[in-house]
N, C-alpha and C positions, 0 to 999 in steps of 0.2 A: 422541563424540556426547552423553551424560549430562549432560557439564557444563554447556550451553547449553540445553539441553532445555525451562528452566523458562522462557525467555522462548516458549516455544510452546505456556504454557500458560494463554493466553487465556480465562477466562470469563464477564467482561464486553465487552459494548462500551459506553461513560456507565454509565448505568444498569440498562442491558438485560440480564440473564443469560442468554448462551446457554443452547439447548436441547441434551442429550446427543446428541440425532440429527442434530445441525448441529456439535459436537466429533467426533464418530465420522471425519471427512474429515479432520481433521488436527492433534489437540491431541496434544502432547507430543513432534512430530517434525519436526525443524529440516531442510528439504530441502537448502539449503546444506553441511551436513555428510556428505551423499552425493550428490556431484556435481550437485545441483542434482532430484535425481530427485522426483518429485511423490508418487507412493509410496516409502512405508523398504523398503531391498531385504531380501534374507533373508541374515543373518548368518550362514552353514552355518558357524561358527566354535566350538573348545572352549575355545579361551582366549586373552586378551589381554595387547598389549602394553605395559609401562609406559614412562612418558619418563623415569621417575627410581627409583631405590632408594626415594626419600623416600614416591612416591606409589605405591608397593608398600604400604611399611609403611602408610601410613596407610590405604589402602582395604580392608587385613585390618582394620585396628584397628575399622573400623564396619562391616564385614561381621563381626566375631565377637564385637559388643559389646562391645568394651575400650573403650570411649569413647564419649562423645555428638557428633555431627554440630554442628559449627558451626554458626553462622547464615549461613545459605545455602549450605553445602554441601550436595552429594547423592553420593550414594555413587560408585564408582569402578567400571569394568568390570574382571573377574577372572578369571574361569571360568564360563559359562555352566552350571555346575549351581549358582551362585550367582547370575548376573545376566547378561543378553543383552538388547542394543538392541531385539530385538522385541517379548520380553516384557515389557522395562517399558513402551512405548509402549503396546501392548497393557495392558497393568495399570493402567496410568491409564485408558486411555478406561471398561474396564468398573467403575473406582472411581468415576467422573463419572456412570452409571445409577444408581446411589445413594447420590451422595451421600456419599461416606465417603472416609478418609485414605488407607486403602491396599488395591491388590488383590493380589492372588497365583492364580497358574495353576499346572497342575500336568498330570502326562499323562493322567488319563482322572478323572471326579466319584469313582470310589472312594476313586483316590487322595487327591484334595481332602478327602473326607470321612475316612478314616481320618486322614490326617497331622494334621487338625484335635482327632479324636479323641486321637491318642495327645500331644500338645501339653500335653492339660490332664485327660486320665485318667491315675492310679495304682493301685498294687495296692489292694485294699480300697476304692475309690473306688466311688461309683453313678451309674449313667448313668438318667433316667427321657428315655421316649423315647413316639411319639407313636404309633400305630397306624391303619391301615395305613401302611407305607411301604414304598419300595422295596424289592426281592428282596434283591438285594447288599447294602442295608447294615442289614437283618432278619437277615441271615446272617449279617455281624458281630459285629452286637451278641446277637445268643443263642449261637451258637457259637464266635465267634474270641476274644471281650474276654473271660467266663469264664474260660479257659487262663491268663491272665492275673491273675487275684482280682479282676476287674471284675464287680459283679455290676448287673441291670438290673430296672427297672419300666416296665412298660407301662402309656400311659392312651389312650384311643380318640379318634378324629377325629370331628367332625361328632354327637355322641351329643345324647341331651335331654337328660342333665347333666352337672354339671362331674364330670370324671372326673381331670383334673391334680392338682388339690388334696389330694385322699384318696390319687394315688398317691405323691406326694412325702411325706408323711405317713407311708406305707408304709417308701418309702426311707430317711426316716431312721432308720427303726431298724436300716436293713443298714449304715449308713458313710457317709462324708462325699458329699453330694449335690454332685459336680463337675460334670455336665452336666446338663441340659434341652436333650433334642434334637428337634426337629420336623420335618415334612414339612406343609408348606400351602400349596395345596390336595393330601389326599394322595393316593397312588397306587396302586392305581389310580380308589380311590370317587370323589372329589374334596371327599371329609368334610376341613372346615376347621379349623383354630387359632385360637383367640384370643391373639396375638402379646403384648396391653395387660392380659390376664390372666399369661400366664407371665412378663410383666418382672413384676408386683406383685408373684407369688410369690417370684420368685426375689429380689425386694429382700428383701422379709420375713424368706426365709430365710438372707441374711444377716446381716441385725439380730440375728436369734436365736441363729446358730451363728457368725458369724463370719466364714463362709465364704461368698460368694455365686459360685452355677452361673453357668458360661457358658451364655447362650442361642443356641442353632446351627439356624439355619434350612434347609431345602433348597427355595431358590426355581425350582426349574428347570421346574413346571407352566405358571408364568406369567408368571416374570421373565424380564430385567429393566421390559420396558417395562408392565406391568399391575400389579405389585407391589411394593413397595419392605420390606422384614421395615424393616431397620434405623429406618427413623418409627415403629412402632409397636412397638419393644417388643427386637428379638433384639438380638445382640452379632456375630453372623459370620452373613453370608449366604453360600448357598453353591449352585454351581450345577455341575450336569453341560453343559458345552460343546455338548459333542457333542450336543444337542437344539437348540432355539428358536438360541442363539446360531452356532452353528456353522451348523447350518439346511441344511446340502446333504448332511448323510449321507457326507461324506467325510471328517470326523475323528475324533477320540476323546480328550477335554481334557476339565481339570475347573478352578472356581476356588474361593477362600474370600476375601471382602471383608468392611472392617470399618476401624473406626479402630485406630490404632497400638497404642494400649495393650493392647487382645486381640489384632491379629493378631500382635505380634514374637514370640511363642512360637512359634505356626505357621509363622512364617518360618525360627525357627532349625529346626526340625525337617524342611520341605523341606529347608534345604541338607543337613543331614547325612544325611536319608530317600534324595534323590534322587530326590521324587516331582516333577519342577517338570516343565513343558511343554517341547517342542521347537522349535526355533526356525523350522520350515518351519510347523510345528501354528500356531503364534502368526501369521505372517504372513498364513494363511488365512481365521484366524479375525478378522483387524483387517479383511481382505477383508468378512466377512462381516455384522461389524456395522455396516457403513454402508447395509444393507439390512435392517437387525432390525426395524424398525418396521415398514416396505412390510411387510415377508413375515410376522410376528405379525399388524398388520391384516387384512389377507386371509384368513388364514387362519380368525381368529377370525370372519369376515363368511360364511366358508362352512361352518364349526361349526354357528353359530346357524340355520341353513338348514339342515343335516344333520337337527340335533338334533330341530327341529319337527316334519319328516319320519318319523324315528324313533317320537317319541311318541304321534304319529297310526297307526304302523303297529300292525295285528292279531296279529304274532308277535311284537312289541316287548310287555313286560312294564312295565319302569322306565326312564328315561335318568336318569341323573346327569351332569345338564349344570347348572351353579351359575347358569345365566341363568333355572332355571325354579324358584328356591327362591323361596318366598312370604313372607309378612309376616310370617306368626306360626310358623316356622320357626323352630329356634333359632337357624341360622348364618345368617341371612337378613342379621340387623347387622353380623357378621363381614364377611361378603362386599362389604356395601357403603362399610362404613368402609374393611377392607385392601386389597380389590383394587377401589377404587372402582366398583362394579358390572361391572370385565371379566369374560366367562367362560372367555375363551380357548379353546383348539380342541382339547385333547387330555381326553377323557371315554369312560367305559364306560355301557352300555345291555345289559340283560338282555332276552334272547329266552324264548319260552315254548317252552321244551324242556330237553333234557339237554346232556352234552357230545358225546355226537355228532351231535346238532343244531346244536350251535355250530358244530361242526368241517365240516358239509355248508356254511353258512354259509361258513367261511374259506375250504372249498376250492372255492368258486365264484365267488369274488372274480376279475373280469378287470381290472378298473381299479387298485383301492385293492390297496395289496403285502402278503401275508402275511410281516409280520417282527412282531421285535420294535422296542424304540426308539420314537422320539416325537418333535416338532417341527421336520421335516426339510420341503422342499418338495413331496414327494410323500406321499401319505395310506396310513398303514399299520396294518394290524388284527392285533392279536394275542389270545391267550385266556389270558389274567392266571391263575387257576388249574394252567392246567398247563406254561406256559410259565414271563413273569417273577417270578411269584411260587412257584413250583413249590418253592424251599427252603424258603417257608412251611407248619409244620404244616398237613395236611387242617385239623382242629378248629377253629385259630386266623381258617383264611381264613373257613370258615362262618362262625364268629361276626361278622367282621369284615364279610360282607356279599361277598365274594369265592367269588363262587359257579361251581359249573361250568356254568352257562349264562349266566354275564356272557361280553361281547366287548368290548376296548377299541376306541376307534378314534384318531388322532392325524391331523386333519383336513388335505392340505396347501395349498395355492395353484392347485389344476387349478380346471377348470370346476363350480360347484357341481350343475348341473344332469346333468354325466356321472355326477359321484359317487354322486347321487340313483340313477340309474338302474341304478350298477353295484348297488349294497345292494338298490334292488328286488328285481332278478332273483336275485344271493345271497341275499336272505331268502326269497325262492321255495320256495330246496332244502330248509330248515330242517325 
């Protein structure tokens, strides 16, 4: 299948450049090569067969970098913890969302995001990292990369000042500054990055030491169809599956995209990790992105109608919904230059109470589902303090604005007007 691939990787027609939500139906998958079928069927396979000795050897030789690829070769199938027909169809179309040379899937966004990590962290190495962000990989980078001589700085999302600059500053005086890692929009507040700020620094700080940081983004609040990191500034985008793309709450995948020269690190370390995707996960999820846009759309259409709702209500305190940031806001510019004014649908609002006010709130919920997780088709509420963020120090979340009377919400595709009425009546109990 691989070899032929590239003629089904149409992105013009004359002068027209398709749209990624018009490749999502069939770029990089020859139907001819399986009996004619219109969808790629699922490879349940662990390894393949070669026609020759010769094209054994050679497909290790560019599976294990002994050599550079021809012109116009592409790699060879081998072993599906190195390469599978699903995933690399799959890995182009989510490369084609933005823009970039190569993707990579892996079995759940942890893994994505560590393999990325351990890629281009060493002992003695410093990670500066963005604050808030998700639970799991807070939990990493304070607890697991230490173990290791990795030590970290935090700089805050969304503040009134620059808070990056002073911390990398910071950094270097602990060791070689190897990553700038970010969450934007993050999570749960939806305090923003300046993307065109941290590529500046991180040139700079090349210039000066030599060494210039990978920039690692976690687009999975917004991406792919709202944000794009790689235009404005990062090196590796990186997304948990299992939210917006995946989108039905039936899997569990992660990717990292980027062009070749930062991702073949990350590549050799999934194959030797074993963190790559599974070939039924990749089939789902090619399923599922011929519907990312419809279901981002909607979703964000009954967000912005939640959100309103919310701000107008009496036990509602705050929403942190980025569609209500104002002019003279600091991330106001952020927002409209990165995520070209989307707000997208998954944001937290604090109620006027405690946590067991929140918690009257979740457990009254009949519509919207008390989980965790986020951009699936069904709306689901969680309480960021003692749930996903719960490995987060108490101290840390306070400062950060993650209070125990914030409640997330991850808006999905139902009726906006039921939604509305489920939160009435749960905000009743509060």
């Amino acid at each position: 299948m691989t070899a032929s691939r590239k003629n089904y990787r149409k992105k013009m027609i004359g002068n027209h450049k398709l749209s990624p939500e018009t490749q999502m139906m069939g770029y990089g998958y020859d139907p001819a090569l399986s009996e004619g079928s219109l969808k790629p069927p699922v490879f349940m396979t662990s390894t393949f067969v070669f026609e020759s000795a010769r094209h054994g050897k050679e497909f290790f030789e560019l599976a294990y970098g002994k050599r550079q690829a021809a012109e116009g070769e592409e790699p060879g199938l081998i072993y599906s913890r190195i390469n599978n027909p699903d995933l690399e169809v799959l890995e182009d179309r989510l490369a084609l969302w933005e823009d970039a040379e190569k993707g990579l899937t892996f079995s759940s966004g942890m893994a994505a995001i560590s393999t990325c990590l351990w890629a281009y962290l060493r002992p003695g190495d410093v990670i500066v990292y963005s604050a808030p962000i998700y639970g799991g990989t807070e939990f990493l980078i304070r607890n697991i990369l230490p173990e290791f001589g990795i030590k970290s700085v935090e700089f805050e999302a969304g503040g009134d000042k620059p808070t990056l600059a002073p911390a990398i500053e910071e950094a270097k005086k602990l060791g070689r500054v190897a990553v700038i890692y970010t969450e934007t929009p993050a999570n749960p507040t939806n305090g923003l990055i300046d993307l065109h700020t941290c590529r500046d620094l991180a040139d700079k700080l090349g210039e000066d030491t030599g060494h210039r940081p990978v920039i690692m983004t976690d687009n999975t609040f917004l991406g792919p169809v709202w944000q794009s990191p790689l235009e404005h500034g990062a090196d590796i985008v990186i997304y948990s599956l299992t939210k917006y793309v995946g989108g039905h709450s039936d899997v569990v995948a992660g990717a990292a995209i980027g062009n070749m020269d930062v991702m073949g690190p990350v590549m050799g370390f999934r194959t030797i990790l074993g963190t790559m995707c599974d070939p039924h996960t990749g089939w789902l999820l090619m399923r599922s992105l011929e519907t990312l846009k419809l279901r981002m759309t909607a979703a964000a259409e009954n967000a912005k109608q939640i959100a309103v709702y919310l701000r107008d209500h009496p036990k509602v305190k705050k929403v942190h919904y980025l569609g209500f940031l104002k002019e003279d806001h600091p991330s106001y510019h952020i927002f409209r230059d990165q995520c070209g004014g989307a707000a997208g649908s998954t944001f937290a609002f604090d109620i006027d109470g405690d946590e067991a006010a929140a918690f009257r709130v979740l457990d009254a919920l009949q519509i919207i589902k008390l989980a965790v997780s986020l951009g699936g088709t069904e709306s689901l509420m969680e309480h960021p303090f003692a749930m996903t963020h719960a490995d987060v120090p108490d101290d840390v979340k306070v400062r950060l604005g993650i209070t125990e009377s914030m409640l997330r919400i991850s808006v999905g595709v139902e009726n906006a007007d039921d939604l509305i009425a489920d939160l009435a009546q749960a905000l009743d109990a509060a």
